[in-house]
N, C-alpha and C positions, 0 to 999 in steps of 0.2 A: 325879934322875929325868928321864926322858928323855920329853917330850912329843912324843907324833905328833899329828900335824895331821891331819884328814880332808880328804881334795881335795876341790877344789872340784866342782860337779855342772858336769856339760856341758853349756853353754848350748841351749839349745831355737833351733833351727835355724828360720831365718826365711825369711819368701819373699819373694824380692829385688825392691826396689821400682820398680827399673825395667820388670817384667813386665807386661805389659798385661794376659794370660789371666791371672788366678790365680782362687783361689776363695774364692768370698763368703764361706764359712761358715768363715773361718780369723780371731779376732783377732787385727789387728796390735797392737792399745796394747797389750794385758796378756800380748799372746804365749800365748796358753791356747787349744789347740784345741778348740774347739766337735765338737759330735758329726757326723762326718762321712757323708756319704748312704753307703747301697749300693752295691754293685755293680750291683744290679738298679734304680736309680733312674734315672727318664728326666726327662732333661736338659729343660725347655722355655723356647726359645725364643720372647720374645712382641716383635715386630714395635716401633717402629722400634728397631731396633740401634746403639746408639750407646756411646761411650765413657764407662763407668762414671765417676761425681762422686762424690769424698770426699775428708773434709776433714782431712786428715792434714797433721802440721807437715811434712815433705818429699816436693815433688811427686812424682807415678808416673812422668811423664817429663821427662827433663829440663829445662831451660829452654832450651835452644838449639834446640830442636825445630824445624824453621819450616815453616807451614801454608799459605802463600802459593802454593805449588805446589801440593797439596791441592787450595785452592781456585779455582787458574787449571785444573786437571783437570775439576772437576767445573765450571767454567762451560763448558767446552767440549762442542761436543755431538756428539756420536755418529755417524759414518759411516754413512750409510745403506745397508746392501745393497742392491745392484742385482739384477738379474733372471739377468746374467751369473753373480752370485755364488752365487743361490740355486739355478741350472743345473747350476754345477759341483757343489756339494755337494748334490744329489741323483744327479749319475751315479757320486761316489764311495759310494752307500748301495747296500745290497746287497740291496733288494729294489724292485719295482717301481716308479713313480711313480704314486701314485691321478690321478685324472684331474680328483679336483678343485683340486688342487696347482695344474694346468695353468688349470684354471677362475679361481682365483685371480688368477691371473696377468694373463690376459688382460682379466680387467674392470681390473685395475690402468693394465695397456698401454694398453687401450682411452680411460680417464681423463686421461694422462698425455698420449697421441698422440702419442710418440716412434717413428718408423718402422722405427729400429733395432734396438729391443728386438721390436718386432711380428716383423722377420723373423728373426731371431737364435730367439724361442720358437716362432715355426712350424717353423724348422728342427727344433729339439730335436724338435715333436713329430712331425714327420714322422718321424725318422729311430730314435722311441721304439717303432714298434711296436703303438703304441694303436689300437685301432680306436674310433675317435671316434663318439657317436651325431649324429644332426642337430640337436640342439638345441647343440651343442657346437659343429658347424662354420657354423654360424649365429653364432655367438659369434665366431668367426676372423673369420668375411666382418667383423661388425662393427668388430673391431679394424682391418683393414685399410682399412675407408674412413674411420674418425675418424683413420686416421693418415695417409690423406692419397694412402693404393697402390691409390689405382683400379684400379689394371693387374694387380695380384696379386689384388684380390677378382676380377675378372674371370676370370684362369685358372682361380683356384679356384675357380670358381662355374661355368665350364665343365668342369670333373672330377669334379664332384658329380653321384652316379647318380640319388640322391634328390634332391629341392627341395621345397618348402613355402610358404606364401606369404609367409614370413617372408624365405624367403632372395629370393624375386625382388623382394620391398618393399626389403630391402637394395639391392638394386642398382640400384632404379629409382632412390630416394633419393638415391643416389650419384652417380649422372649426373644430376639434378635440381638438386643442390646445386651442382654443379660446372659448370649452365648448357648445358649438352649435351643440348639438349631432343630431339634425333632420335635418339641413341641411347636416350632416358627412354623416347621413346615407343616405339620398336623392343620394348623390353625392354619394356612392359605389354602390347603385342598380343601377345607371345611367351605374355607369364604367361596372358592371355586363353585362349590356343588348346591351353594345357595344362592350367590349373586351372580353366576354363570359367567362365559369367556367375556367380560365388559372390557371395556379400553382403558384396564389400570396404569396410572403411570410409569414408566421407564425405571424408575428406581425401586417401588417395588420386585420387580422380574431379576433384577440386577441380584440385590438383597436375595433372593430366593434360590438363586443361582448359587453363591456364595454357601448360601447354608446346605446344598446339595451337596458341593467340594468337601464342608466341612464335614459333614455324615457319610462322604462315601455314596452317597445315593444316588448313582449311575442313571437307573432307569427315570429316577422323576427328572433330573437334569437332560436328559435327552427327551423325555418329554415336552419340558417345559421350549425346549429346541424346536419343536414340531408346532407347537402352539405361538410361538412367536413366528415362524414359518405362515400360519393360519391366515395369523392377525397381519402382515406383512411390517411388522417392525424390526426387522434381523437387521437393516441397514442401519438400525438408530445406531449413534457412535455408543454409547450406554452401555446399552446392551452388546453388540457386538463383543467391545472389549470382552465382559463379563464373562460371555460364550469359548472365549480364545481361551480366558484363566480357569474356567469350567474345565478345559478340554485339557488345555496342559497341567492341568492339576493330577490329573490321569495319564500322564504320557500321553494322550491321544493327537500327536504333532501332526496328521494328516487332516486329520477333524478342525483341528485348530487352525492349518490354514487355510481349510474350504470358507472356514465362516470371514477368514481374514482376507483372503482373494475375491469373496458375496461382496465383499463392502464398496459401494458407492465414492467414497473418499474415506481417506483415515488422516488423525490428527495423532496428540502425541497418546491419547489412551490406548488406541487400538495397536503401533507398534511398541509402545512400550509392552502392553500385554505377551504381543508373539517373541518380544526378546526374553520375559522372562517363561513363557513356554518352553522356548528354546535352551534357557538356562538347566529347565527340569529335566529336558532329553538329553543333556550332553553335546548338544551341538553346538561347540563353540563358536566354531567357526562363520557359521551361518549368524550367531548373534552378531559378533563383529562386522558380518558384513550387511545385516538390517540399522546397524545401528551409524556402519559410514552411507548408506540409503537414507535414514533420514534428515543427514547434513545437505543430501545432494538436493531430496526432493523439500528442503527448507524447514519440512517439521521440525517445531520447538521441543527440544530434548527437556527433560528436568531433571530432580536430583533424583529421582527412583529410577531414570533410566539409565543414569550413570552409575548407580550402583549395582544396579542388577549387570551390567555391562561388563564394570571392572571384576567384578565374581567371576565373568569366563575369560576373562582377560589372564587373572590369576590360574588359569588351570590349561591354558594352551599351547601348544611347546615354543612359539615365540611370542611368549606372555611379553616380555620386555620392552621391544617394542611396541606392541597392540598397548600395553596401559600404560607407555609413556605418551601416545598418541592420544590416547582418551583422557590423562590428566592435563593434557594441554590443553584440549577442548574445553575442559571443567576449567581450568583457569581464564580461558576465554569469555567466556559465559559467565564467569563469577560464581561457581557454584561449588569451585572449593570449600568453601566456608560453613557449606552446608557439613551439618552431623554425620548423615550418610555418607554422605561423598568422601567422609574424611578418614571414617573407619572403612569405609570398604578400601580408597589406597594403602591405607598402612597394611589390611590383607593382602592388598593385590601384593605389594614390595616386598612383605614379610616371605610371600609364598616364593616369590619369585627371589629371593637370597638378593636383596636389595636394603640391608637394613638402614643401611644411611639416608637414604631416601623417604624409607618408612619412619626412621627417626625425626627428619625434617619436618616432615607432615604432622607425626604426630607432637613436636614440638609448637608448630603452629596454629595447632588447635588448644593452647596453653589457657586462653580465655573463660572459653566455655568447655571444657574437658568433660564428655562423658565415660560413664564407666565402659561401655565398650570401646573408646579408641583404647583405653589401660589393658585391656584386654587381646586387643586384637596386636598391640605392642607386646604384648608377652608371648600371644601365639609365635609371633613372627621369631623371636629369638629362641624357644622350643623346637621349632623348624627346622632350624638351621643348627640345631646340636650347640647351642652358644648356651649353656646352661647355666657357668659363673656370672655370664652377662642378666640371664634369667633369675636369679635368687639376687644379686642386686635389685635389679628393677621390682621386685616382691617389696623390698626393703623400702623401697621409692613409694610403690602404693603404698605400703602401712604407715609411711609418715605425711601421704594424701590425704591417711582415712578411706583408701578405695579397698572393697572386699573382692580379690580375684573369683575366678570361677571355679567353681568346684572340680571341673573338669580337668582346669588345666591345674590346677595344686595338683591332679592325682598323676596329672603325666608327669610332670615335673620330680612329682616321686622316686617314680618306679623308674626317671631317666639316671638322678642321681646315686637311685640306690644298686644300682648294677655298675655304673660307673667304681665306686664304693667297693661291690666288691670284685671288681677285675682289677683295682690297685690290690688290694688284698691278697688276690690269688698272683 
C-alpha cells in the first residue's frame, strides 16, 4: 500500500522584523492575524511620535544601529532665516506680498538694528509696488533711525507727501539722540509751522528745552516759555523742572525761581532742578538750605540730588559739617552705594582736607570702582599738596589698569616739577 503524505500547509508569511512601519494589529508570537481595520478607517495620529517599544526575544532593529549622530543632529540648532531668505522666497510665490509680511519684518529689523537688512527690505519694498499707507512709512522712518541711517530717514522723510506728528517726532528724536540740537530744533519749528500750536506731549517741550540750553538759544527757549504759558501746561512737573534747568543753565536764578514759585506742587524733579540752578549761581548756601526743605517738606531726594548737593557742600566755608550732614542722610537712604554719591563725597572730603574720610569712601566703593571715584581720589591728594601721597596712588591706578585724567597728570607735573626745582635752588 502506497502511503501519500499530505504537504505541508504554507507557512503564514511574516513581517520582517527589521521594518520600523508595520502594523500594530498583526501578532507576531502566534502569527494569527487579528481582525484587520477598513479601508475606510482613519489612521490617528496622537503627538509625541516616537519609536514603538516592545518586547519581543529579537530586536526590530539591529544592534549595530548607532544613534550618536541622531543625537549630535538634534543637539544642533537650526539655521535661522534671514530677511534675505524670506525676500527671495516670497518674490518666487506667485501672488502678491500682503503688506504685513513687510510689517513683520520691519519691527524685526527695527529690534535687531542691523542697517543692512533695513536697506536691503526698503529696497524690496520700493521696488514691490505697494503703495504704503502712513502709518507703515512711519514704521520705515523708525527702522532707519534705530539703525543708525539718519541720512535715509531724512530723504525719506523729505519724499513724504503726507507727514503726521509722528513722523516729525521721528526725526526730531533722531537728531536729539544723535546730539545735533540745531538741526532738532530746525525740525520742531518746522513741525510748528505745519502742524500748528497742537497739544504735543510733555516730553517733547522738555527735549526742546534741553536742546535750547544746549545751543545757547536764549530767544527760542524763552519763547517756547511763552507758548507753554499759552497752552497752560507751565504747572506740568515735566516741564516745569525743564524750565528751572533752561534758566539756570543761564544763570538766570530769578527766572528760575518765578517758574519754580508758578508750580502748583513740586516733587523731587522740580527741587532737585532749583538745587542745581543754584549750584550754577554759586549759591551755596541757599542749596543747602532747599535741600534741608525737602527733608522737612518729605520730598524724596535721590542720588542726583545728593550729588549735586555735596558739590556745594564741597565749596562752603563750613563745608565740614554741611557734608557730614548730607552723607549721613545718603547713608540713611541707602544711597551711598550709588556711583554719584560716591565720587561726589570723595570731592566733597578731598576738597574739604578730609582725606581719610575720602579714603574711607573711596575704599568702599572697592566693588564696583569707577574711573571717576580714581580720579576724584587723586584730585583730593593734589589739593591738599600730598603729592608723594599722589604719585603712589598713580602707581595704584596703573596696577588697576585705570588711565588717570589728563588734566590731573598735568597738574601733578608742573606741582612736582617746581617742588624739583626749589630743592635744587
Amino acid at each position: 500500500m502506497v502511503h501519500i503524505t499530505a504537504p505541508a500547509p504554507a507557512p503564514v508569511p511574516t513581517v520582517p522584523t527589521h521594518h520600523l512601519f508595520f502594523d500594530q494589529n498583526l501578532d507576531l508570537k502566534n502569527n494569527n492575524p487579528r481582525t484587520l481595520p477598513s479601508p475606510n478607517h482613519k489612521l490617528e495620529l496622537q503627538p509625541p511620535l516616537r519609536y514603538p517599544s516592545h518586547s519581543l526575544a529579537h530586536p526590530l532593529i539591529p544592534q549595530t544601529t548607532n544613534f550618536t549622530k541622531r543625537k549630535e543632529i538634534g543637539k544642533k540648532k537650526r539655521k535661522k532665516a534671514t530677511t534675505s531668505d524670506i525676500l527671495y522666497l516670497m518674490d518666487a510665490l506667485p501672488f502678491p506680498i500682503p503688506i504685513d509680511i513687510y510689517t513683520s519684518m520691519i519691527k524685526e529689523c527695527t529690534v535687531s538694528g542691523d542697517p543692512e537688512t533695513a536697506i536691503e527690505l526698503y529696497t524690496h519694498i520700493s521696488k514691490s509696488g505697494v503703495k504704503p499707507p502712513l502709518p507703515f512709512l512711519n514704521r520705515i522712518l523708525i527702522m532707519f533711525v534705530s539703525c543708525g541711517l539718519l541720512e535715509n530717514a531724512r530723504q525719506m522723510f523729505d519724499k513724504m507727501h503726507l507727514r503726521d506728528f509722528n513722523s516729525w517726532a521721528t526725526l526730531f528724536v533722531a537728531y536729539y539722540d544723535n546730539a545735533d540740537y540745531e538741526a532738532a530744533t530746525a525740525v520742531f519749528v518746522n513741525m510748528l509751522g505745519q502742524l500748528g500750536m497742537s497739544q504735543f506731549p510733555p516730553w517733547i517741550w522738555a527735549c526742546l528745552l534741553k536742546a535750547c540750553a544746549c545751543t545757547l538759544n536764549v530767544s527760542l527757549g524763552m519763547q517756547v516759555h511763552g507758548w507753554l504759558l499759552k497752552l497752560g501746561t507751565c504747572d506740568h512737573v515735566l516741564l516745569s523742572s525743564s524750565l528751572i534747568n533752561f534758566y539756570g543753565r543761564f544763570t538766570c536764578l530769578e527766572d528760575a525761581s518765578a517758574v519754580f514759585n508758578g508750580v502748583s506742587r513740586h516733587n523731587t524733579l522740580t527741587w532737585t532742578a532749583k538745587i542745581v540752578s543754584g549750584c550754577r549761581e554759586r549759591h551755596f548756601s541757599e542749596v543747602f538750605g532747599d535741600f534741608r526743605e525737602m527733608g522737612t517738606r518729605g520730598v524724596k531726594k535721590d542720588c542726583f540730588t545728593f550729588s549735586s548737593v555735596l558739590k556745594a557742600c564741597g565749596k562752603m566755608l563750613n563745608q565740614e559739617r554741611c557734608g557730614e550732614q548730607v552723607h549721613s542722610d545718603g547713608i540713611k537712604l541707602g544711597l551711598v552705594w550709588d556711583h554719584y554719591v560716591q565720587c561726589s563725597l570723595i570731592a566733597m572730603y578731598g576738597r574739604c582736607g578730609l582725606l581719610r574720610e575720602a579714603k574711607q569712601v573711596f575704599e568702599m566703593s572697592q566693588e564696583e570702582r569707577k574711573v571717576d571715584c580714581w580720579n576724584a581720589m587723586l584730585m583730593g591728594y593734589i589739593q591738599n599738596d600730598l603729592y608723594i601721597e599722589a604719585v603712589k596712588f598713580l602707581y595704584h591706578m596703573q596696577a588697576a589698569g585705570v588711565q588717570p585724567r589728563e588734566s590731573l597728570l598735568k597738574k601733578l607735573r608742573i606741582a612736582c616739577g617746581s617742588i624739583t626745582c626749589s630743592n635744587m635752588n
